[in-house]
C-alpha positions as CSV (number, residue, x, y, z in Angstrom):
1,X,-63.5,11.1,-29.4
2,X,-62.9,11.4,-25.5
3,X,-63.4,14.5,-23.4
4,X,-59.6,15.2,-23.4
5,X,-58.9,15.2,-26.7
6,X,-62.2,17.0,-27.8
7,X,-62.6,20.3,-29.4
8,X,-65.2,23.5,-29.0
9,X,-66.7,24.3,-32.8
10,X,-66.4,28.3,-32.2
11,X,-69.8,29.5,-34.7
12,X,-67.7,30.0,-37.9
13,X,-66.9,26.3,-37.4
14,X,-62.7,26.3,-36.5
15,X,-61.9,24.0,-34.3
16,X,-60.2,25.9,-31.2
17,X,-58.2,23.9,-28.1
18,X,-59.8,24.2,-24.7
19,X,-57.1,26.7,-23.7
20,X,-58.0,29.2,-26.6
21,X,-60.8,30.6,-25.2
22,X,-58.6,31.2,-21.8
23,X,-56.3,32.6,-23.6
24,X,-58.2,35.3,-25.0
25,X,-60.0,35.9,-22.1
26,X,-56.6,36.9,-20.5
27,X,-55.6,38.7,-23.5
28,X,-58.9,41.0,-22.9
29,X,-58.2,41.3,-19.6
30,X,-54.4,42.3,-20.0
31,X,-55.3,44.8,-22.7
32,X,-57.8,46.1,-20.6
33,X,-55.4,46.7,-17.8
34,X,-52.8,48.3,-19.8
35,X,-55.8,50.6,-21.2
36,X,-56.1,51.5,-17.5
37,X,-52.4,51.8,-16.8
38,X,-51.7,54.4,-20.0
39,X,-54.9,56.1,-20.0
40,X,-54.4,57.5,-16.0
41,X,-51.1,58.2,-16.9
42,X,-52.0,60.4,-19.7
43,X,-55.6,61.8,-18.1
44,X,-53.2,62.9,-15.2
45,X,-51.1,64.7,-17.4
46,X,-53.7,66.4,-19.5
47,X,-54.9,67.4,-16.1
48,X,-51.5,69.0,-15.6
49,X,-51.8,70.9,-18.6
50,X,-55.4,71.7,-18.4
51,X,-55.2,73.3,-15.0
52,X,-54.2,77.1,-15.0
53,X,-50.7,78.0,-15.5
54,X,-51.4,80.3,-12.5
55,X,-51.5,77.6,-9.9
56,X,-48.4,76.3,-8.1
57,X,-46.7,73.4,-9.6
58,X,-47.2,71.4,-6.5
59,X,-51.1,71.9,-6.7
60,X,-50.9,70.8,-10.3
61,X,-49.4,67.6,-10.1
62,X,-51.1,66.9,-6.9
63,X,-54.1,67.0,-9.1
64,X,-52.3,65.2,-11.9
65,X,-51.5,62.2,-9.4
66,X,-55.1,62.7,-8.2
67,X,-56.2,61.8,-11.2
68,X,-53.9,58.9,-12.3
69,X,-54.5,57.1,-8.6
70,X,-57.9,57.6,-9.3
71,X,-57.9,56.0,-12.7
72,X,-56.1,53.4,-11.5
73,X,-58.4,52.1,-8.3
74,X,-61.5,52.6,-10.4
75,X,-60.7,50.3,-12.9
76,X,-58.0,48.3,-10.9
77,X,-55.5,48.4,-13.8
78,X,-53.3,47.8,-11.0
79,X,-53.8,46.0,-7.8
80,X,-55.3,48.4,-5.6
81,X,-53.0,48.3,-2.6
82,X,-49.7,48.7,-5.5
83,X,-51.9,52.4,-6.3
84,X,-51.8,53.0,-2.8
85,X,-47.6,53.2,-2.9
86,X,-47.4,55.3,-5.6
87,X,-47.5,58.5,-3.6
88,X,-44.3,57.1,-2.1
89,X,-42.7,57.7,-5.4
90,X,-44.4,60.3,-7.4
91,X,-44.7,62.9,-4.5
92,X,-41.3,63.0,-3.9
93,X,-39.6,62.4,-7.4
94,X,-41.9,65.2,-8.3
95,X,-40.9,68.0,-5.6
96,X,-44.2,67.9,-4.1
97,X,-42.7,66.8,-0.9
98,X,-40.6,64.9,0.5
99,X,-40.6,61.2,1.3
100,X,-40.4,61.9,5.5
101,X,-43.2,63.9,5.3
102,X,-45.5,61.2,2.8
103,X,-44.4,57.9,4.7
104,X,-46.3,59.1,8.5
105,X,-49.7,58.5,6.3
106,X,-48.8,54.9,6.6
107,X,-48.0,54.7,10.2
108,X,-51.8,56.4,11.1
109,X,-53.3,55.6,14.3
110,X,-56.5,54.8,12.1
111,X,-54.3,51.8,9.7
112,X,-53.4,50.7,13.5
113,X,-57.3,50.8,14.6
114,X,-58.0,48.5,11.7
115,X,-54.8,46.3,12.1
116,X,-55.9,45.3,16.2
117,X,-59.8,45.0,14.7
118,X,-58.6,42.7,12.1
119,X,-56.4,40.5,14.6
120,X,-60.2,40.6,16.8
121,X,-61.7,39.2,14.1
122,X,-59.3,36.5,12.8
123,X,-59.3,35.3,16.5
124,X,-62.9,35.2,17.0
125,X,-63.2,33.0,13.2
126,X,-60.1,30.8,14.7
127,X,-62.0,29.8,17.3
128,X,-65.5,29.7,15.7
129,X,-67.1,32.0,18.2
130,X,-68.8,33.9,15.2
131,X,-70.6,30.9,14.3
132,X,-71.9,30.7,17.8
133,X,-73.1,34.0,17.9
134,X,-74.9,33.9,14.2
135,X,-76.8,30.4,15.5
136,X,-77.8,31.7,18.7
137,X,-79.3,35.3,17.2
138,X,-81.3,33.0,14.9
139,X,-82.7,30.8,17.0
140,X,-83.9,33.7,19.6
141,X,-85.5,35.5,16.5
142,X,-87.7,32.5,15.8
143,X,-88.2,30.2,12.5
144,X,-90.4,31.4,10.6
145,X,-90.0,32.3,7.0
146,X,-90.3,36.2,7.7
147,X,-88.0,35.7,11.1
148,X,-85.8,33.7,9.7
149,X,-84.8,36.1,7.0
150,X,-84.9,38.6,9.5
151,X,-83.0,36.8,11.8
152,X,-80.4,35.5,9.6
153,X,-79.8,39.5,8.3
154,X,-79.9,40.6,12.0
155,X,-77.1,37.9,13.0
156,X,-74.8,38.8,9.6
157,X,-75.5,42.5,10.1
158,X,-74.2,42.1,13.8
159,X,-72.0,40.2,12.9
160,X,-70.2,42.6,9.7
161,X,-70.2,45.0,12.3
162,X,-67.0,43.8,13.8
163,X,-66.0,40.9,11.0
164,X,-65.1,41.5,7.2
165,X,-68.3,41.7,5.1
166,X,-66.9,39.5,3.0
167,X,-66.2,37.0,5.6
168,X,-69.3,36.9,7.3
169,X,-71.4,36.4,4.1
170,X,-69.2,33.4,3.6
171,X,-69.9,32.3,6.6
172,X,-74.0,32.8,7.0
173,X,-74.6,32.2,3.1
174,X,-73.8,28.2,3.3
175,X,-76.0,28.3,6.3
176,X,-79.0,29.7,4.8
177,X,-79.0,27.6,1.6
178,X,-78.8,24.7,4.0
179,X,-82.3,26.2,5.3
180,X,-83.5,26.3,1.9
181,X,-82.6,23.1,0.8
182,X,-84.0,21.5,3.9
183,X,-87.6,23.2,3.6
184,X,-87.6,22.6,-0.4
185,X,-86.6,19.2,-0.5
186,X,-89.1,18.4,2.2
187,X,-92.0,20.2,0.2
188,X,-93.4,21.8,2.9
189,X,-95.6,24.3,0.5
190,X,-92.3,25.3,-1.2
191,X,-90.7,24.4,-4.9
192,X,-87.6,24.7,-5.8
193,X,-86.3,28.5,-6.1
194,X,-88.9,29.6,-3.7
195,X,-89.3,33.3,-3.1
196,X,-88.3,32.3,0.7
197,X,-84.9,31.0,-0.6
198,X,-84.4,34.2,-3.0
199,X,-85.3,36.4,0.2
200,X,-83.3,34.4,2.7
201,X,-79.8,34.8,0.4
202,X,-80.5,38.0,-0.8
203,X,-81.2,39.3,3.0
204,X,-77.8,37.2,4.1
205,X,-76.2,39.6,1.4
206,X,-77.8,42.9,2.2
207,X,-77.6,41.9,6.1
208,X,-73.4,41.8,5.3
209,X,-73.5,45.4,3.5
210,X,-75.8,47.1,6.1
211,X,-73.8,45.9,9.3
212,X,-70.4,47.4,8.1
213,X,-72.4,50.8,8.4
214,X,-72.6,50.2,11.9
215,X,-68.5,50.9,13.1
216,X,-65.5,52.2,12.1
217,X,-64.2,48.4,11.8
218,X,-67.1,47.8,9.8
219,X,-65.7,48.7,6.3
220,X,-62.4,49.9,5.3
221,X,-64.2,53.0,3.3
222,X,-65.7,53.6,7.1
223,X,-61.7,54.1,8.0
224,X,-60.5,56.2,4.9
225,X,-63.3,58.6,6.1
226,X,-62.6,58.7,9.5
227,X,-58.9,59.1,8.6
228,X,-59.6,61.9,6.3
229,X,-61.5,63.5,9.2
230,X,-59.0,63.2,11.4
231,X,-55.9,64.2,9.3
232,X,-57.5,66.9,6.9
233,X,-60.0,68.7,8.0
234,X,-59.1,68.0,12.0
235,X,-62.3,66.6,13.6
236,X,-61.1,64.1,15.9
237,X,-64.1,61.2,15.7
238,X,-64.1,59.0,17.9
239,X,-65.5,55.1,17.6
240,X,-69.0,56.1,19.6
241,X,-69.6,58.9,17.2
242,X,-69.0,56.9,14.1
243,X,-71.8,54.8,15.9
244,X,-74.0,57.2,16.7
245,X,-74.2,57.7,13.1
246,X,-73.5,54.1,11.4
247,X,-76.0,52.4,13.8
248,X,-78.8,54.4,12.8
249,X,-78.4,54.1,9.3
250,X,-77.8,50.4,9.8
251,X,-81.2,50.2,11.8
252,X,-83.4,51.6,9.2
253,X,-81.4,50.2,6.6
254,X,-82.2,46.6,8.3
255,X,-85.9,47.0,8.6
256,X,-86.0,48.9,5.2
257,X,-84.3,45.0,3.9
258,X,-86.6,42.9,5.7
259,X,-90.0,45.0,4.2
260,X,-88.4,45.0,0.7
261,X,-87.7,41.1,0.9
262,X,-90.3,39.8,3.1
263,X,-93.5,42.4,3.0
264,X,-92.8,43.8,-0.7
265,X,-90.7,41.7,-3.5
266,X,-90.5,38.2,-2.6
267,X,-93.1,37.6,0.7
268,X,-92.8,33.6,1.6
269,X,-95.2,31.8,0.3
270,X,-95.7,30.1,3.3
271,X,-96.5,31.0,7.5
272,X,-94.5,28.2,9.0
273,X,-91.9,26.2,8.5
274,X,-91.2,22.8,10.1
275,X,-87.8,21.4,11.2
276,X,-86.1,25.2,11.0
277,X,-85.5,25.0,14.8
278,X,-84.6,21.6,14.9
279,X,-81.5,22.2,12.3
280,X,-79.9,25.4,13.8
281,X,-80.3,23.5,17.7
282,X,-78.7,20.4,16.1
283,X,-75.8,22.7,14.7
284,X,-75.3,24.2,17.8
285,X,-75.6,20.9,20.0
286,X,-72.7,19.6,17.9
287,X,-70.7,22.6,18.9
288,X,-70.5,21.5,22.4
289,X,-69.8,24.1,25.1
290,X,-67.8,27.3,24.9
291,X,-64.2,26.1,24.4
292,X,-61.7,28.2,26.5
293,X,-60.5,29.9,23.2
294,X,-64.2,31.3,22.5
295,X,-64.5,32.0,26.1
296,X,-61.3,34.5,26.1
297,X,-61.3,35.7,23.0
298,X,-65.5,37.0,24.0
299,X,-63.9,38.7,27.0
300,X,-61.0,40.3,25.2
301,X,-63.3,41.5,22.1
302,X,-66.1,42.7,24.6
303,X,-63.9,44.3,26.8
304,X,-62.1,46.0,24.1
305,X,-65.7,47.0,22.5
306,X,-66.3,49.0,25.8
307,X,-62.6,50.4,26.3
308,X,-63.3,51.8,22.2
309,X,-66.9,53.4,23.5
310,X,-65.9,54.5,27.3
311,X,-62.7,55.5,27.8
312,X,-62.8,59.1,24.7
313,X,-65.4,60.1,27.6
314,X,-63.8,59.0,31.3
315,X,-60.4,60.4,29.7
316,X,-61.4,63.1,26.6
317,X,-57.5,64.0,24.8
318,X,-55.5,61.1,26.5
319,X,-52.7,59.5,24.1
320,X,-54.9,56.2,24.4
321,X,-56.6,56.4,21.0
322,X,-58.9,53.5,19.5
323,X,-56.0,52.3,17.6
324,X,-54.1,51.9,21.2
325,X,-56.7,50.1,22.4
326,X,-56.9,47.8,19.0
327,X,-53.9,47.0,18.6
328,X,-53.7,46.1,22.6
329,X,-56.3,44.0,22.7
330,X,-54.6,42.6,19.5
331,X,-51.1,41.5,21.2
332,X,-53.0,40.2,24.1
333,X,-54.3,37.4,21.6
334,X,-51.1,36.0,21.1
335,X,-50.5,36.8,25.1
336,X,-53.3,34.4,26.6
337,X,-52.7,30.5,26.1
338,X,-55.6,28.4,25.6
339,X,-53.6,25.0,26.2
340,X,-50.5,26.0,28.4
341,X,-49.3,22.3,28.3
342,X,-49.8,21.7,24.4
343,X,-48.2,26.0,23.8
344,X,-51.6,26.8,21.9
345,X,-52.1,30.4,22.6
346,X,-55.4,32.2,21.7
347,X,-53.6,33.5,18.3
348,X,-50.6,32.1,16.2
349,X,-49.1,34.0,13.1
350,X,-50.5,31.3,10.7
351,X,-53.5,32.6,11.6
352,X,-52.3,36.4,11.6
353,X,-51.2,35.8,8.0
354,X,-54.3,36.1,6.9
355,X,-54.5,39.5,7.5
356,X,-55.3,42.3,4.7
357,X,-52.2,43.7,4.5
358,X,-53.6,45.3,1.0
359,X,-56.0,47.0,3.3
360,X,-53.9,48.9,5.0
361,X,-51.4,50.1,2.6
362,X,-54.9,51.3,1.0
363,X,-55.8,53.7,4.2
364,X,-52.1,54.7,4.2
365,X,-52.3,55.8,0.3
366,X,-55.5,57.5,1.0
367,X,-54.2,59.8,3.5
368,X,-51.2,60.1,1.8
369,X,-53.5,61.7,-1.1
370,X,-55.7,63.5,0.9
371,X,-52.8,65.3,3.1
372,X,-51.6,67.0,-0.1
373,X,-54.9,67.9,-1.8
374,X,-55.4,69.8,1.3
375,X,-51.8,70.6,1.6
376,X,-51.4,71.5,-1.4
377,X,-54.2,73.5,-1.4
378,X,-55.8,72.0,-4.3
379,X,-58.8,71.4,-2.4
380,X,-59.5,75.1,-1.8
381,X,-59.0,75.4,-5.6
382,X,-61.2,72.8,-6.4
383,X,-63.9,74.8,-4.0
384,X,-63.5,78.1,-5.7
385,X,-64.2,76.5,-8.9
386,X,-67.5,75.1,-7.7
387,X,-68.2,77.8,-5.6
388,X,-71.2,78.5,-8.0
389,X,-72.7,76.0,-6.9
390,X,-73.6,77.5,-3.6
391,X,-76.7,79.5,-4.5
392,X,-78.2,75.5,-5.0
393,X,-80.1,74.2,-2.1
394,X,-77.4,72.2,0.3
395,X,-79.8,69.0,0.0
396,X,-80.4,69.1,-3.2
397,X,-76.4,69.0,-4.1
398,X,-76.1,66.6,-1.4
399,X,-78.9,64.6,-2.7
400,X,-77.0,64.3,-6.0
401,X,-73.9,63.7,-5.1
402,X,-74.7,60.3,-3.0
403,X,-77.1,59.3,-6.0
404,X,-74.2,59.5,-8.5
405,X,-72.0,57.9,-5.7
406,X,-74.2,55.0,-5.2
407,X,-74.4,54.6,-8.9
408,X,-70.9,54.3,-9.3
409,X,-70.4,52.2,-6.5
410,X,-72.4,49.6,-8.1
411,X,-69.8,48.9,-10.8
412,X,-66.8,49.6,-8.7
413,X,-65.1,48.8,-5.9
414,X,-66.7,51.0,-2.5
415,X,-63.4,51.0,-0.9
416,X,-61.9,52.4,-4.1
417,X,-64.6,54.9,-4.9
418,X,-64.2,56.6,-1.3
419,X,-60.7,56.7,-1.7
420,X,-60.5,58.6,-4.4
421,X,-63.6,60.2,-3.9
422,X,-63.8,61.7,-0.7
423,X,-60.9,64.1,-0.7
424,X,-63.0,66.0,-4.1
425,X,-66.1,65.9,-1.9
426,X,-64.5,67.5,0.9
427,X,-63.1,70.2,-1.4
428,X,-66.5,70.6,-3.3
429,X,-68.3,71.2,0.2
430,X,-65.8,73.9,1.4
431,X,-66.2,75.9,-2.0
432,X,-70.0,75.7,-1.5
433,X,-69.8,77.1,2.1
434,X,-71.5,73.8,3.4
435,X,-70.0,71.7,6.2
436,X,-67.2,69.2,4.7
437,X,-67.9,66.4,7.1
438,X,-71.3,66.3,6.6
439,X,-70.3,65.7,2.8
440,X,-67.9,63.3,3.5
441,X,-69.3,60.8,5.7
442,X,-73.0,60.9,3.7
443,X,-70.5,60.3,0.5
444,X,-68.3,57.5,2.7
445,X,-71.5,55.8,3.3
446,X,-73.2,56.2,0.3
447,X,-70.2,54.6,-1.7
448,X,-71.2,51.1,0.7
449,X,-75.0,51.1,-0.5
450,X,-74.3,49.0,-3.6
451,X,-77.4,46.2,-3.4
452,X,-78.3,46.1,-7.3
453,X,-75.3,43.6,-8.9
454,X,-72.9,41.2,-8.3
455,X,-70.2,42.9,-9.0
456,X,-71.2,46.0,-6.5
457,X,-69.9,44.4,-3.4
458,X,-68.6,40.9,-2.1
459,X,-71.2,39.9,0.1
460,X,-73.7,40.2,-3.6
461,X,-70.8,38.2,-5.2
462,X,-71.5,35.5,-3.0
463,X,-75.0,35.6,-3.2
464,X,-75.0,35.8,-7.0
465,X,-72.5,32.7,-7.0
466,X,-74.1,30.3,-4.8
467,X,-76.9,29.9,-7.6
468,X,-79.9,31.1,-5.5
469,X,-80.6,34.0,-7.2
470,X,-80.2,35.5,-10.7
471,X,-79.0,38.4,-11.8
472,X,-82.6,40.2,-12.6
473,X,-83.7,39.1,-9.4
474,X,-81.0,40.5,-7.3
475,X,-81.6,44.2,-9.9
476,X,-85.2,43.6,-9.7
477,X,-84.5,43.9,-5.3
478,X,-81.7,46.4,-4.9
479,X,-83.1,49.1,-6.8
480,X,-85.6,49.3,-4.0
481,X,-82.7,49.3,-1.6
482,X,-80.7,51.7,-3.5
483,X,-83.3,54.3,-3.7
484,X,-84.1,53.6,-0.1
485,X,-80.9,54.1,1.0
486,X,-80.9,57.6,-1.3
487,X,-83.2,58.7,1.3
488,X,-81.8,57.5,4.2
489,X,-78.1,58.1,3.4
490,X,-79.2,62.1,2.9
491,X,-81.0,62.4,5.9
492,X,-78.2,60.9,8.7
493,X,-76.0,63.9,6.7
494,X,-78.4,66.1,7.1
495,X,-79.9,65.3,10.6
496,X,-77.3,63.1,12.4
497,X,-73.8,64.0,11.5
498,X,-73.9,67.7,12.6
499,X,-75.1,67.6,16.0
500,X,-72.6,64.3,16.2
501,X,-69.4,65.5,15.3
């Protein structure tokens, strides 16, 4: 019988086509969704119902379509972006407010920030100047086992600073498995599945997450905290605050990766290895010199990098904001030609395409969300009602809450979790008497710390897919990181954010 005409033998022994089993995979998948779809709609109105007849209607269904939104990103019953519009619709339709005072959430200076960081990034990856960067880092670190894991997380954490997680792992991934395979297949002390290959993707991975701590264009959950800062409770961070709490955290989360991978869990079981240099100076020989494109878009990005960190303290209140500057540096990309006579310009909207547009109708639902929970004031409700709470211990609350946080961010999306996350944080703090933002940038950042599974973040996806490590190896490492990151997450709240912002 040939392959195409074969048949699975399911275990009571019917014979089922090839495209059975698909089909009842998507049959799960859409029951689960409508599950999703139904069950916010009714939690949200239970909510409604719940809440005390006392309360103004607005509040109430602020807290209904809290709820639903919530449901909804969690489990992703619908894409995540589509959630994000809904407050377009249900605010109004429900005389909660009115649509011109809900659409100016999606015009924030913060969705701008990202937009210009985005173009940045695209441009650099057009031109392959992060590539560049990732093999020079490496090769100044050194090539041995322990530096070259901590070499290769250094250049993707660098790296996922500026450039989607996701992206960067994609990028540095392929390059450290073609390390591995090198060093195994020449059998220089090492089998296959060596613990140096396990560290070396696993720290690529972690490298990815522990970066996008570092700036507000390092995550979009960094953004939907900043803009919640901004919009709700008024603090007006700017980009060198954010990094003068996100780099911190992303230094002793870094060295905290390398211990746990090279020191702890999976130390190399060899000192040296030969040919390491050899393969990333080959790879960057066969780049050539600096094309003009890498040359210009490295001025424009570093120039812009200083503009973002200078100028809030040469010119403190001007109108030029960090979005201003993003999204200037942004048009100047498809300003500067690289090949006047050919009409190549540094950026071209094929590229530009590729933009997450999802992204930023995300940020613009967040806010929308967050404006009335304040507005509304359901988040003072929310802090009367935990208000018992205060007599607890500030750390020990705090302590909890990024535990449970980082818990649920393994098994959901971060970006998701913090947006329907931190406006309840925010009001939880106020009702306790502590200081909001110190809740909600330890609960922004917590939400990122997902180093246990696969499905807790991208850059693990990638990992977990490229076949280098196993699931009980990659649990068996993160829950060092996770509990690490308990730790360190709580003490920037506690230590860094106040005197910061």
């Amino acid at each position: 019988m040939s392959d195409q005409n074969s048949r699975s033998i399911s275990s009571t022994g019917m014979k089922q086509s090839p495209g059975m089993a698909e089909n009842v995979g998507e049959a799960s998948h859409y029951n689960r969704r409508l599950i999703g779809v139904f069950g916010g709609i009714a939690l949200g109105a239970l909510v409604y119902i719940l809440m005390p007849s006392d309360l103004p209607h607005e509040t109430r269904v602020t807290a209904a379509i809290g709820i639903l939104m919530g449901v909804w990103w969690v489990s992703e019953a619908v894409p995540i972006p589509v959630t994000a519009l809904t407050p377009l619709v249900l605010f109004p339709a429900l005389s909660v407010a009115p649509l011109e005072d809900i659409a100016p959430s999606y015009a924030s200076d913060i969705i701008f920030l990202f937009m210009g960081g985005f173009l940045l990034a695209l441009t650099m990856e057009r031109w392959n100047l992060h590539y560049r960067i990732a093999l020079n880092v490496v090769l100044r670190v050194g090539t041995k086992p322990t530096r070259l894991v901590a070499g290769f997380m250094l250049a993707t954490a660098l790296l996922s600073m500026w450039v989607s997680n996701t992206a960067t792992a994609m990028m540095m991934i392929p390059m450290g498995m073609a390390v591995v395979k090198m060093v195994e297949e020449r059998r220089i002390g090492l089998q296959k599945n060596s613990k140096f290959g396990i560290a070396l993707v696993l720290g690529i991975a972690y490298g990815a997450t522990i970066g996008s701590f570092g700036t507000m264009l390092g995550s979009p959950a960094n953004l939907i905290v900043v803009g919640y800062l901004r919009e709700s409770l008024g603090v007006p961070v700017t980009f060198l605050q954010w990094m003068l709490v996100g780099v911190p955290v992303m230094i002793v989360m870094y060295v905290l990766g390398v211990l746990v991978l090279t020191k702890w869990v999976w130390r190399p079981e060899v000192d040296e290895l030969s040919g390491g240099r050899e393969l990333f100076e080959s790879e960057l020989a066969g780049m050539g010199r600096m094309s003009t494109g890498e040359r210009m878009i490295a001025v424009i990005f570093g120039s812009t990098a200083i503009c973002w960190i200078a100028l809030p303290l040469i010119f403190p209140g001007t109108w030029i904001t960090d979005g201003v500057v993003a999204m200037t540096a942004g048009l100047l990309t498809f300003m500067m030609p690289v090949r006047p006579s050919r009409g190549v310009m540094l950026m071209d909207w094929k590229s530009a395409e590729k933009l997450p547009w999802g992204i930023l109708l995300l940020f613009g639902g967040g806010l929308a969300l967050s404006s009335q929970i304040t507005g509304t004031g359901l988040s003072a409700w929310i802090g009367d009602a935990v208000a018992g709470l205060g007599a607890l211990p500030v750390w020990l609350i705090l302590c909890v809450m990024v535990a449970v946080l980082l818990m649920l961010t393994e098994f959901t999306s971060s970006t998701a979790t913090v947006a329907a996350f931190v406006p309840v944080v925010g009001g939880i703090a106020v009702g306790i008497g502590a200081d909001p933002t110190v809740f909600v940038v330890a609960a922004g950042i917590a939400c990122m710390c997902a180093f246990m599974l696969p499905v807790g973040t991208p850059p693990n996806a990638i990992a977990f897919a490229s076949g280098a490590v196993t699931m009980q190896q990659m649990v068996r490492t993160g829950i060092y990181m996770n509990i690490g990151a308990i730790f360190v997450v709580l003490a920037a709240g506690l230590f860094l954010v106040p005197p910061v912002f």
